[in-house]
mmCIF file as Biopython writes it, N, C-alpha, C and O atoms, coordinates in Angstrom:
data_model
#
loop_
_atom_site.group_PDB
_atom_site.id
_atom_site.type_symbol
_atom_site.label_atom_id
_atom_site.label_alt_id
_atom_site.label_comp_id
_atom_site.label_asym_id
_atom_site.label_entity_id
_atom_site.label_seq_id
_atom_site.pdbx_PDB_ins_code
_atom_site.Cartn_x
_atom_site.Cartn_y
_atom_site.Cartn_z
_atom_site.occupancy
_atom_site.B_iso_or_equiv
_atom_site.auth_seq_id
_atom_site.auth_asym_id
_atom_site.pdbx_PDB_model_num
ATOM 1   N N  . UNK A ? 1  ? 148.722 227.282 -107.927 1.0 0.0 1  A 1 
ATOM 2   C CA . UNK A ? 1  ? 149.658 227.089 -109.006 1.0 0.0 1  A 1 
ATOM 3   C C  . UNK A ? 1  ? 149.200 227.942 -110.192 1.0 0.0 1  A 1 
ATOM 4   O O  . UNK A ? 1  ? 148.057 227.823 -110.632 1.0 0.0 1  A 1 
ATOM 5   N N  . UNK A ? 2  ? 150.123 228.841 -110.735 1.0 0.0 2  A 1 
ATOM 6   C CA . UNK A ? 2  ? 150.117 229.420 -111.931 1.0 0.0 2  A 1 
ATOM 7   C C  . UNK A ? 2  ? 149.816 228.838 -113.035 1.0 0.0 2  A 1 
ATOM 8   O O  . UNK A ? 2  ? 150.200 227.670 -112.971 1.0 0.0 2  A 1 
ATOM 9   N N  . UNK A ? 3  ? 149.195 229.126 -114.264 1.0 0.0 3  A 1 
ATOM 10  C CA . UNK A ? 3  ? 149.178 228.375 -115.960 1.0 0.0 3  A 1 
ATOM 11  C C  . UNK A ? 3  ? 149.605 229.215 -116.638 1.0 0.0 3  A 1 
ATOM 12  O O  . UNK A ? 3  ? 149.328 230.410 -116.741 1.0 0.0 3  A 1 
ATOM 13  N N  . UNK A ? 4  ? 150.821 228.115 -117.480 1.0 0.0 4  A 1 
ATOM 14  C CA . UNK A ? 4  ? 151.232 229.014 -118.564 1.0 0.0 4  A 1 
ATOM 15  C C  . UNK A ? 4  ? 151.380 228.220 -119.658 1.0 0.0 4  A 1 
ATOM 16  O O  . UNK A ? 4  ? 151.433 226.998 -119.521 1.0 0.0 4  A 1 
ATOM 17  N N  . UNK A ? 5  ? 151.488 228.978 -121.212 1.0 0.0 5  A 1 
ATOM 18  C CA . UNK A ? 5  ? 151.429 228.627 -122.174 1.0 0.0 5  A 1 
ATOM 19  C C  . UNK A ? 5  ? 152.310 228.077 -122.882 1.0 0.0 5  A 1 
ATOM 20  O O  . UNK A ? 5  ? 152.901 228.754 -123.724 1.0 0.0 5  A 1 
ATOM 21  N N  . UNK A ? 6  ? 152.500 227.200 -122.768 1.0 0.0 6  A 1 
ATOM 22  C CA . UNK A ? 6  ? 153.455 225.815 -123.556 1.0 0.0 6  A 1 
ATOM 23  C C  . UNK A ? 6  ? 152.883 225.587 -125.093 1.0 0.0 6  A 1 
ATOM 24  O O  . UNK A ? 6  ? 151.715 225.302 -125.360 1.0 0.0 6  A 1 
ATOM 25  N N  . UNK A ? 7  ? 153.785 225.743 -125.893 1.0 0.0 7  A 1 
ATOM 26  C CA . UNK A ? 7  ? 153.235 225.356 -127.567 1.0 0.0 7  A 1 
ATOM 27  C C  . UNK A ? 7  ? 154.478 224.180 -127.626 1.0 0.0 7  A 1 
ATOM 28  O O  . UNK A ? 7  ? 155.688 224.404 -127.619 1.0 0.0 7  A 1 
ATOM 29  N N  . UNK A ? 8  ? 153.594 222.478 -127.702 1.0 0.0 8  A 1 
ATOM 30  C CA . UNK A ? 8  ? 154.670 221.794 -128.231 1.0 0.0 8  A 1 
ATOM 31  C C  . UNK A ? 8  ? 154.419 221.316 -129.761 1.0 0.0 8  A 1 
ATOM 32  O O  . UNK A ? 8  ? 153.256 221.225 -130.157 1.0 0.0 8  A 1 
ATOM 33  N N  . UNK A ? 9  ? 155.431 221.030 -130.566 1.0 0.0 9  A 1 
ATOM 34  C CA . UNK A ? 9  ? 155.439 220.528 -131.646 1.0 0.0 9  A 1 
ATOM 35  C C  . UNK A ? 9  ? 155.943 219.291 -131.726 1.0 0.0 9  A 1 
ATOM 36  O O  . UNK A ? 9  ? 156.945 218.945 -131.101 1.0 0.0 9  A 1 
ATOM 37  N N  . UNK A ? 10 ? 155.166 218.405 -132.638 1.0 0.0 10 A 1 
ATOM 38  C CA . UNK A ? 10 ? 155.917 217.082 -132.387 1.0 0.0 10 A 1 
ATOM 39  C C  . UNK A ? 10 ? 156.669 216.998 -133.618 1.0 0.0 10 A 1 
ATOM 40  O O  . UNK A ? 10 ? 157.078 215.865 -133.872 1.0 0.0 10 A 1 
ATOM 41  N N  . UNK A ? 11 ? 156.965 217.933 -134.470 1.0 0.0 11 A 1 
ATOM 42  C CA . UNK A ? 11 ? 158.170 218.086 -135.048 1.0 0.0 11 A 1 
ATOM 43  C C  . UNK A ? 11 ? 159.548 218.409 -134.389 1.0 0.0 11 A 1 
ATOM 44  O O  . UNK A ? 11 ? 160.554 218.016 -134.979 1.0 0.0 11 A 1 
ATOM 45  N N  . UNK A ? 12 ? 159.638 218.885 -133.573 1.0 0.0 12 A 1 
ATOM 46  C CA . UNK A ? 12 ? 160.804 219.653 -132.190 1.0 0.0 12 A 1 
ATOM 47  C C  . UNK A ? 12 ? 160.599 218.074 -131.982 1.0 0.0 12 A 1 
ATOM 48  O O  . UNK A ? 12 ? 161.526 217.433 -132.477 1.0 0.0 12 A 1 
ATOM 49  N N  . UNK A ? 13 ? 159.636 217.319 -131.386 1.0 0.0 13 A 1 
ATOM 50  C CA . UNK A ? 13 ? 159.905 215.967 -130.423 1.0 0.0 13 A 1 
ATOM 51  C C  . UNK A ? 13 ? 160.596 215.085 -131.405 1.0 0.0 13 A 1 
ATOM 52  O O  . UNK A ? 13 ? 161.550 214.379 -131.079 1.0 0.0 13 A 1 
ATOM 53  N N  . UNK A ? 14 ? 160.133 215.129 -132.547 1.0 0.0 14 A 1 
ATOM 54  C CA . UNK A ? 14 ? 161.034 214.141 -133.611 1.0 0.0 14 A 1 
ATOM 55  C C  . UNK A ? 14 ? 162.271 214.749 -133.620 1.0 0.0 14 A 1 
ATOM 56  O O  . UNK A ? 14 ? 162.794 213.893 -132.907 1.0 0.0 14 A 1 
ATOM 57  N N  . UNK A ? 15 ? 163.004 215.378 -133.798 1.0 0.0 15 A 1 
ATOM 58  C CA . UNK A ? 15 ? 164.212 216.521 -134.113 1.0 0.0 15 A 1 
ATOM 59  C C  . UNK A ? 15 ? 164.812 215.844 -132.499 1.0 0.0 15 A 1 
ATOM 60  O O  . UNK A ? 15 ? 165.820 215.204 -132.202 1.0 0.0 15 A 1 
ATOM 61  N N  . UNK A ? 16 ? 164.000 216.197 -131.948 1.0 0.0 16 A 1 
ATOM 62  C CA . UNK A ? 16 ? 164.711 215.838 -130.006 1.0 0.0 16 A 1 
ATOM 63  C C  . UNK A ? 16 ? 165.120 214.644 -130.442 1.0 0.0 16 A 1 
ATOM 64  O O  . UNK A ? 16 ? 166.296 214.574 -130.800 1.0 0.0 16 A 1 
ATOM 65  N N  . UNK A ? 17 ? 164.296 213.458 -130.521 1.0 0.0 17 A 1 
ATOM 66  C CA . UNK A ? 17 ? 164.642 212.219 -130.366 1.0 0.0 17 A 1 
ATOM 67  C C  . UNK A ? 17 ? 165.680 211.525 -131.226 1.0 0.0 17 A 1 
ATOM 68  O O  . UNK A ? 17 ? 166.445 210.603 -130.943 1.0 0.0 17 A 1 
ATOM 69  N N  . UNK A ? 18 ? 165.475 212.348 -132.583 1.0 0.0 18 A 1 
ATOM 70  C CA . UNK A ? 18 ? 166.613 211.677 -133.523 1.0 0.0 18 A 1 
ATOM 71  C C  . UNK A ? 18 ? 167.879 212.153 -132.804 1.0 0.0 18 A 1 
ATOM 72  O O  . UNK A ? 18 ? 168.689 211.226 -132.837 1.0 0.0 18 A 1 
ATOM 73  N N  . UNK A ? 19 ? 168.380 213.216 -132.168 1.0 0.0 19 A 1 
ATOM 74  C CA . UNK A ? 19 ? 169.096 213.999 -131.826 1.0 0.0 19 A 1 
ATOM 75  C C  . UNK A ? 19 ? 169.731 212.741 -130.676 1.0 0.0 19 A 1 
ATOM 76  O O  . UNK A ? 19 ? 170.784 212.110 -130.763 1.0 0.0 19 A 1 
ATOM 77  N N  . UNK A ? 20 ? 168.936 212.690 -129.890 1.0 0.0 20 A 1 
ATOM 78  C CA . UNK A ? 20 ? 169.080 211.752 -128.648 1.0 0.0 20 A 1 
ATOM 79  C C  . UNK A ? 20 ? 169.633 210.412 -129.370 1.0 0.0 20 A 1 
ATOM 80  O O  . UNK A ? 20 ? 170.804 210.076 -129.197 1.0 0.0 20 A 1 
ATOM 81  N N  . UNK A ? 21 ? 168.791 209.686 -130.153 1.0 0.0 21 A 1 
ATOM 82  C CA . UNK A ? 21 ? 168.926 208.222 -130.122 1.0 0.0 21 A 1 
ATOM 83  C C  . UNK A ? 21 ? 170.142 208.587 -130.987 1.0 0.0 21 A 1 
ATOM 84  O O  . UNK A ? 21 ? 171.163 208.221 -130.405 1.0 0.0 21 A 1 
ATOM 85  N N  . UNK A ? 22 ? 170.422 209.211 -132.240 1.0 0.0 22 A 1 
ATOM 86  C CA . UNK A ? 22 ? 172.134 208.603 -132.995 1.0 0.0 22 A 1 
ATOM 87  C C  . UNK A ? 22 ? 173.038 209.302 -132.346 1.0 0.0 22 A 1 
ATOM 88  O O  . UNK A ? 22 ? 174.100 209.275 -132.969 1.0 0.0 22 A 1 
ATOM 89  N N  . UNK A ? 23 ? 173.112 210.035 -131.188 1.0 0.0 23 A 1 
ATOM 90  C CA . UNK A ? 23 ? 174.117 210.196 -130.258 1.0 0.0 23 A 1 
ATOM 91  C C  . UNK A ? 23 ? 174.176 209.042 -129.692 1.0 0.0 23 A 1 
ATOM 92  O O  . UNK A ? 23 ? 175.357 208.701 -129.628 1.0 0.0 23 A 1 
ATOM 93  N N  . UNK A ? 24 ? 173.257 208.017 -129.104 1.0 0.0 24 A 1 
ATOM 94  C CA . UNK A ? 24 ? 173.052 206.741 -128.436 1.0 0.0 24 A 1 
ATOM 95  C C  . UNK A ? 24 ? 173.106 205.178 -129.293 1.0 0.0 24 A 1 
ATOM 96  O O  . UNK A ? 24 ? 172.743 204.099 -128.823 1.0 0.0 24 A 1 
ATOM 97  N N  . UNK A ? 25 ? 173.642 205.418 -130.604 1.0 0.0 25 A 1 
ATOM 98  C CA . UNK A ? 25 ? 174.078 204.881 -131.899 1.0 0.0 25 A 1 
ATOM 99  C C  . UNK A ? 25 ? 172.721 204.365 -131.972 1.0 0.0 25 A 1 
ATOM 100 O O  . UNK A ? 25 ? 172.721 203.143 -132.119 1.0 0.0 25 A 1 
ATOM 101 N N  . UNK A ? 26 ? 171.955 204.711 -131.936 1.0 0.0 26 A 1 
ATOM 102 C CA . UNK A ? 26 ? 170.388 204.513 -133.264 1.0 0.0 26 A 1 
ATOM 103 C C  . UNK A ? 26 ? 170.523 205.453 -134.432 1.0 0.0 26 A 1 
ATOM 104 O O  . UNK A ? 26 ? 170.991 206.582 -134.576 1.0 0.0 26 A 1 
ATOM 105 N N  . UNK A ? 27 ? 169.869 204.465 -135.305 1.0 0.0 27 A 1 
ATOM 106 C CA . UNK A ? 27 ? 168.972 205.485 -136.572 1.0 0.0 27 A 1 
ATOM 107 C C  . UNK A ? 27 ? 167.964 205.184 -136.725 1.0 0.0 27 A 1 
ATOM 108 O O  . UNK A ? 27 ? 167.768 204.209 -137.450 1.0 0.0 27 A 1 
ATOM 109 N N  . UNK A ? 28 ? 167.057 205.743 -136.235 1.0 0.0 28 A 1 
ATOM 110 C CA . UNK A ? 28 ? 165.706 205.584 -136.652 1.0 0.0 28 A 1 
ATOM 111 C C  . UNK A ? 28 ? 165.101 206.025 -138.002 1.0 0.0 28 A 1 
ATOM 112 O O  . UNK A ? 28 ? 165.212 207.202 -138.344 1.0 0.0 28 A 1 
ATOM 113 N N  . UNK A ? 29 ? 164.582 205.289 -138.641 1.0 0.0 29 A 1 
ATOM 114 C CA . UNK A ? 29 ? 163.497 205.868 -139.523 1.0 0.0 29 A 1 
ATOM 115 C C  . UNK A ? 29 ? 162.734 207.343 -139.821 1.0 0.0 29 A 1 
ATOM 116 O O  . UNK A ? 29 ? 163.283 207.992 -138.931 1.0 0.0 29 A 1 
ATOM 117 N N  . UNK A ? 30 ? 162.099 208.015 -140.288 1.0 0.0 30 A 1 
ATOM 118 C CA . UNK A ? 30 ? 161.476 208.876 -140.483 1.0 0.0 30 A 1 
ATOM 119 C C  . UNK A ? 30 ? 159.952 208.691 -139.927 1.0 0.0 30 A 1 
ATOM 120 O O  . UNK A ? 30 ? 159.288 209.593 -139.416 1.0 0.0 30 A 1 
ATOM 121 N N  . UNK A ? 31 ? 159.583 207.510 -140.104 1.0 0.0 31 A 1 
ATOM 122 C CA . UNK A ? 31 ? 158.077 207.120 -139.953 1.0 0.0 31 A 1 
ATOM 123 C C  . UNK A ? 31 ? 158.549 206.589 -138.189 1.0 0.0 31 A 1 
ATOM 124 O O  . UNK A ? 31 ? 157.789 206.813 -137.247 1.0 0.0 31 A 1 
ATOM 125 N N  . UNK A ? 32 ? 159.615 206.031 -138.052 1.0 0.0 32 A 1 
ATOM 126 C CA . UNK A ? 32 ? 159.378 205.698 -136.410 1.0 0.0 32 A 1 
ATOM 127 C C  . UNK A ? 32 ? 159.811 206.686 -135.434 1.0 0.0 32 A 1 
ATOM 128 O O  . UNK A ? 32 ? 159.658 206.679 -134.212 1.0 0.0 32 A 1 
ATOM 129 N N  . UNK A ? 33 ? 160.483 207.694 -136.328 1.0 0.0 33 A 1 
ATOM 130 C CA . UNK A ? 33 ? 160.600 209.445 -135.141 1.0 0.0 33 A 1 
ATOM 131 C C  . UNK A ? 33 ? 159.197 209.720 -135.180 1.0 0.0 33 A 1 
ATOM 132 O O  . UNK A ? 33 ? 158.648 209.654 -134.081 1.0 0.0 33 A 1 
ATOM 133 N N  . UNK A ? 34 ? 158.342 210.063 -136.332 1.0 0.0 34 A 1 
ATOM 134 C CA . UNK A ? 34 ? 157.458 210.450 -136.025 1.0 0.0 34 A 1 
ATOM 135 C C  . UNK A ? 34 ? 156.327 209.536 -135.295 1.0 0.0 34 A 1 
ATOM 136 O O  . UNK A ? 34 ? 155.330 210.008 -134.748 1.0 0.0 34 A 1 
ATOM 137 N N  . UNK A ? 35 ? 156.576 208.442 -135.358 1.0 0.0 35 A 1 
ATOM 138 C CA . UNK A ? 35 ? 155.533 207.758 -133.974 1.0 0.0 35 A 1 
ATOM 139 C C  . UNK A ? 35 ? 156.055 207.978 -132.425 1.0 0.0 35 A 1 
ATOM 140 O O  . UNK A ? 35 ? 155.402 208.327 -131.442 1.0 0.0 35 A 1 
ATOM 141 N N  . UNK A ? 36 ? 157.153 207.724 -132.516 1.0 0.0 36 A 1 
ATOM 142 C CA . UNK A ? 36 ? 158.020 208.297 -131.206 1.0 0.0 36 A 1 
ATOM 143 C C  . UNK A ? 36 ? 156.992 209.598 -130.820 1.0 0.0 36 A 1 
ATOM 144 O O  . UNK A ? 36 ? 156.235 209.580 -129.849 1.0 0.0 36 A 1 
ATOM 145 N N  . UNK A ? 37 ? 157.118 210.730 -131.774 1.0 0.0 37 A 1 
ATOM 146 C CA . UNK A ? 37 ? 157.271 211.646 -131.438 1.0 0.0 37 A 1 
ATOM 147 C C  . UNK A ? 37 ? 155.787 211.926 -130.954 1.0 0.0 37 A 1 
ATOM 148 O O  . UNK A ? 37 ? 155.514 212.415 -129.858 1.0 0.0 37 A 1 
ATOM 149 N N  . UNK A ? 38 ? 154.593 211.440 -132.201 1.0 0.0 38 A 1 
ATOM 150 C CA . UNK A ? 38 ? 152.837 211.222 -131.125 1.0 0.0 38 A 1 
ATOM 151 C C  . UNK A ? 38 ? 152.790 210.652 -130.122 1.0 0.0 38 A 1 
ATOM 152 O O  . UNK A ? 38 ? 152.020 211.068 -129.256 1.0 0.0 38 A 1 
ATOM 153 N N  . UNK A ? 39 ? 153.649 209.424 -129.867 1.0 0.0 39 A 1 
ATOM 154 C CA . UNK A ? 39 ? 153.546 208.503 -128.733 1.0 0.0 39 A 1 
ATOM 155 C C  . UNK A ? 39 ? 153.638 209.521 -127.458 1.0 0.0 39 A 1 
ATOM 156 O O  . UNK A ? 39 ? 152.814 209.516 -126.544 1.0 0.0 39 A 1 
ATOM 157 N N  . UNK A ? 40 ? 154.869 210.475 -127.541 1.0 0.0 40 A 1 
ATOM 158 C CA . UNK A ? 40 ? 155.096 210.996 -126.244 1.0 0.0 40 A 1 
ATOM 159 C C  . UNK A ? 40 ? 154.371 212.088 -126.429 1.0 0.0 40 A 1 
ATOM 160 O O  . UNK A ? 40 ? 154.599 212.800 -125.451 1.0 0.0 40 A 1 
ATOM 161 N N  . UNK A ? 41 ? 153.336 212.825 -127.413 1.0 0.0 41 A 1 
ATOM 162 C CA . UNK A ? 41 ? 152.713 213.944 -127.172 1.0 0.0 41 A 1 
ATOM 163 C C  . UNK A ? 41 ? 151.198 213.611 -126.869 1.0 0.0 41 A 1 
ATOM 164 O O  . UNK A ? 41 ? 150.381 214.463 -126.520 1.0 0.0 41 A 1 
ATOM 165 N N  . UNK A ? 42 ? 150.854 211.942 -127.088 1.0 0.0 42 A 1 
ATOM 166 C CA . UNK A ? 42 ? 150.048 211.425 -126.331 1.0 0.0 42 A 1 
ATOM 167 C C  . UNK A ? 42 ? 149.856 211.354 -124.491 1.0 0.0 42 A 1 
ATOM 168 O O  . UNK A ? 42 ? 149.048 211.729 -123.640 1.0 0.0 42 A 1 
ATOM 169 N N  . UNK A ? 43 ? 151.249 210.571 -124.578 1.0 0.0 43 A 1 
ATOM 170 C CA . UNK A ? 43 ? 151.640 210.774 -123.014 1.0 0.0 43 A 1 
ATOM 171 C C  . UNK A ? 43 ? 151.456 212.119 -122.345 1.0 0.0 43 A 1 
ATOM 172 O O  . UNK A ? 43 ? 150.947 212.215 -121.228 1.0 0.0 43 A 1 
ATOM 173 N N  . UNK A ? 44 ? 151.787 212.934 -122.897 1.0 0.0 44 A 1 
ATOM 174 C CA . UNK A ? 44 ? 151.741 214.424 -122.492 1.0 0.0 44 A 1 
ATOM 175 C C  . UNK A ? 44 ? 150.314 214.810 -122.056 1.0 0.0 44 A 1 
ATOM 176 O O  . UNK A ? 44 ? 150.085 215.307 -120.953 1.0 0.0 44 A 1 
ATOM 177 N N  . UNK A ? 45 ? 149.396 214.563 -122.951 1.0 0.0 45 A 1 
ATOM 178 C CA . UNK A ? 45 ? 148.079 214.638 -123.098 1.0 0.0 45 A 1 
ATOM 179 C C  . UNK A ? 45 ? 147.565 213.854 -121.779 1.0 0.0 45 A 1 
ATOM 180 O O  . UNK A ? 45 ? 147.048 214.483 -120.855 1.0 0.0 45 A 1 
ATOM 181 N N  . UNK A ? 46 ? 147.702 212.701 -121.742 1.0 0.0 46 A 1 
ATOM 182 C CA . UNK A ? 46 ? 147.347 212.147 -121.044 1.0 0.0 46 A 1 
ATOM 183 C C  . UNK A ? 46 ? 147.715 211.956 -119.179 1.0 0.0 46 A 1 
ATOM 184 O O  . UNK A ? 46 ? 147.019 211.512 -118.266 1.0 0.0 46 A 1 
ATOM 185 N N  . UNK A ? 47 ? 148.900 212.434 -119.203 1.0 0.0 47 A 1 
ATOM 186 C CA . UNK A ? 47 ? 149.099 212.831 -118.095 1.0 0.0 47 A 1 
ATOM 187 C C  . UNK A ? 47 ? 148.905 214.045 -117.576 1.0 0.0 47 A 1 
ATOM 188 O O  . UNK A ? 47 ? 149.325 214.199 -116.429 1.0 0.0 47 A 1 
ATOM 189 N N  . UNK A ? 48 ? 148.265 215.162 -118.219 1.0 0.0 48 A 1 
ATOM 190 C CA . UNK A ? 48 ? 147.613 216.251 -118.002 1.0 0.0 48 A 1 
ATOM 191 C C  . UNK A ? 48 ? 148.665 217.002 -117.936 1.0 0.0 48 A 1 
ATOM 192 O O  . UNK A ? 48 ? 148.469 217.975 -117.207 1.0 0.0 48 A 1 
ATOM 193 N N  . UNK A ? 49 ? 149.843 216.953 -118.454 1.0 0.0 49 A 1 
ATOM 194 C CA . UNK A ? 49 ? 150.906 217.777 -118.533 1.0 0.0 49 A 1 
ATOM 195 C C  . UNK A ? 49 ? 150.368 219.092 -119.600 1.0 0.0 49 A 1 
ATOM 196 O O  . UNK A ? 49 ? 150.662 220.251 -119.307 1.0 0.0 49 A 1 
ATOM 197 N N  . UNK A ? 50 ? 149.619 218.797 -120.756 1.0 0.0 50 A 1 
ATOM 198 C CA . UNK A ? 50 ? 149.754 219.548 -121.930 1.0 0.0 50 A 1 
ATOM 199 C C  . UNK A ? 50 ? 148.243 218.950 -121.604 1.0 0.0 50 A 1 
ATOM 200 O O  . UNK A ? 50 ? 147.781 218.045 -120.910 1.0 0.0 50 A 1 
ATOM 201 N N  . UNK A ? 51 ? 147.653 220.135 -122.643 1.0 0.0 51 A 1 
ATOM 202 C CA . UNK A ? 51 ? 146.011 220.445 -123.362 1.0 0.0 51 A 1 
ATOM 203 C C  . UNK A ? 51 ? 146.323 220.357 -124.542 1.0 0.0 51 A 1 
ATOM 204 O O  . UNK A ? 51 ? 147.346 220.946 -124.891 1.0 0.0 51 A 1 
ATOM 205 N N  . UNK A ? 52 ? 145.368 219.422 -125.771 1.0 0.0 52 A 1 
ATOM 206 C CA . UNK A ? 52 ? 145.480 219.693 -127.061 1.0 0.0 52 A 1 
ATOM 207 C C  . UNK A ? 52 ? 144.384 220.838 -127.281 1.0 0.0 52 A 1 
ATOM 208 O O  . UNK A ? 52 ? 143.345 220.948 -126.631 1.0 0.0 52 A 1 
ATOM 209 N N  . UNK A ? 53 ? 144.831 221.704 -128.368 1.0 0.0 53 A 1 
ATOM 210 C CA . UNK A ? 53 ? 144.303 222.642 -128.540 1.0 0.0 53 A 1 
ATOM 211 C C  . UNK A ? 53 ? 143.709 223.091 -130.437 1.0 0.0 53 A 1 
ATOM 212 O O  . UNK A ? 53 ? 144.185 224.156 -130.833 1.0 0.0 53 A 1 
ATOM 213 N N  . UNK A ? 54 ? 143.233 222.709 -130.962 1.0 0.0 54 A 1 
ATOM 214 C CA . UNK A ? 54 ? 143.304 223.299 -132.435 1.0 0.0 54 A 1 
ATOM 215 C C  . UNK A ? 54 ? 143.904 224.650 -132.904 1.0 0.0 54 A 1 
ATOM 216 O O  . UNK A ? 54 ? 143.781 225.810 -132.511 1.0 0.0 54 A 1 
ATOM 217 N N  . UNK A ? 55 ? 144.644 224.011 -133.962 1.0 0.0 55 A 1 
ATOM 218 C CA . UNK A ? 55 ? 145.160 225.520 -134.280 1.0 0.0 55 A 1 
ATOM 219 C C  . UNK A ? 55 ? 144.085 226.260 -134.997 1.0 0.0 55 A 1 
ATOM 220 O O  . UNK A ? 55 ? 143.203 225.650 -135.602 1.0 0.0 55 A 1 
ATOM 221 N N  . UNK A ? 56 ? 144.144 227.800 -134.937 1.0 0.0 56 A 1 
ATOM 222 C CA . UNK A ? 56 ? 143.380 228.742 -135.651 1.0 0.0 56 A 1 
ATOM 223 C C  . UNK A ? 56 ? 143.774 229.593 -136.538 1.0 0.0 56 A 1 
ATOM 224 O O  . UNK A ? 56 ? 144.293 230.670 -136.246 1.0 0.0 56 A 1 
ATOM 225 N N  . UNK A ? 57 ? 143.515 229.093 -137.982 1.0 0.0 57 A 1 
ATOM 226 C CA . UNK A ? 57 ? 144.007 229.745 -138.955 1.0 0.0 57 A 1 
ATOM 227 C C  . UNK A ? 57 ? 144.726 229.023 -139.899 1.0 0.0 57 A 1 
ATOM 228 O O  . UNK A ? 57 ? 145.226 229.598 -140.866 1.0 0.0 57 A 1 
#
C-alpha cells in the first residue's frame, strides 16, 4: 500500500459538520462544532487513519 499526504483541519471538520447538522435542522453552537470537530480528529488519530504532525513555522 502506497502513503500519501493528507492535511486535515479541524476547522474544514467544523465548517463540514455545521454544514451537515442545519441541513439536518440542528444548530449547534460554536464551542460544540468545535468539540465535534477534535472529537473526530481524535478518532482519526486513533484509528490510524491520520498521523498528528506539528506544524513548522
Amino acid at each position: 500500500m502506497r502513503e500519501i499526504e493528507v492535511y486535515i483541519d479541524t476547522e474544514e471538520i467544523a465548517e463540514f459538520f455545521l454544514h451537515q447538522l442545519v441541513m439536518r435542522g440542528y444548530v449547534p453552537t460554536e464551542e460544540e462544532l468545535e468539540e465535534i470537530a477534535d472529537i473526530t480528529f481524535d478518532y482519526l488519530i486513533e484509528k490510524c487513519i491520520i498521523d498528528e504532525e506539528e506544524e513548522i513555522g
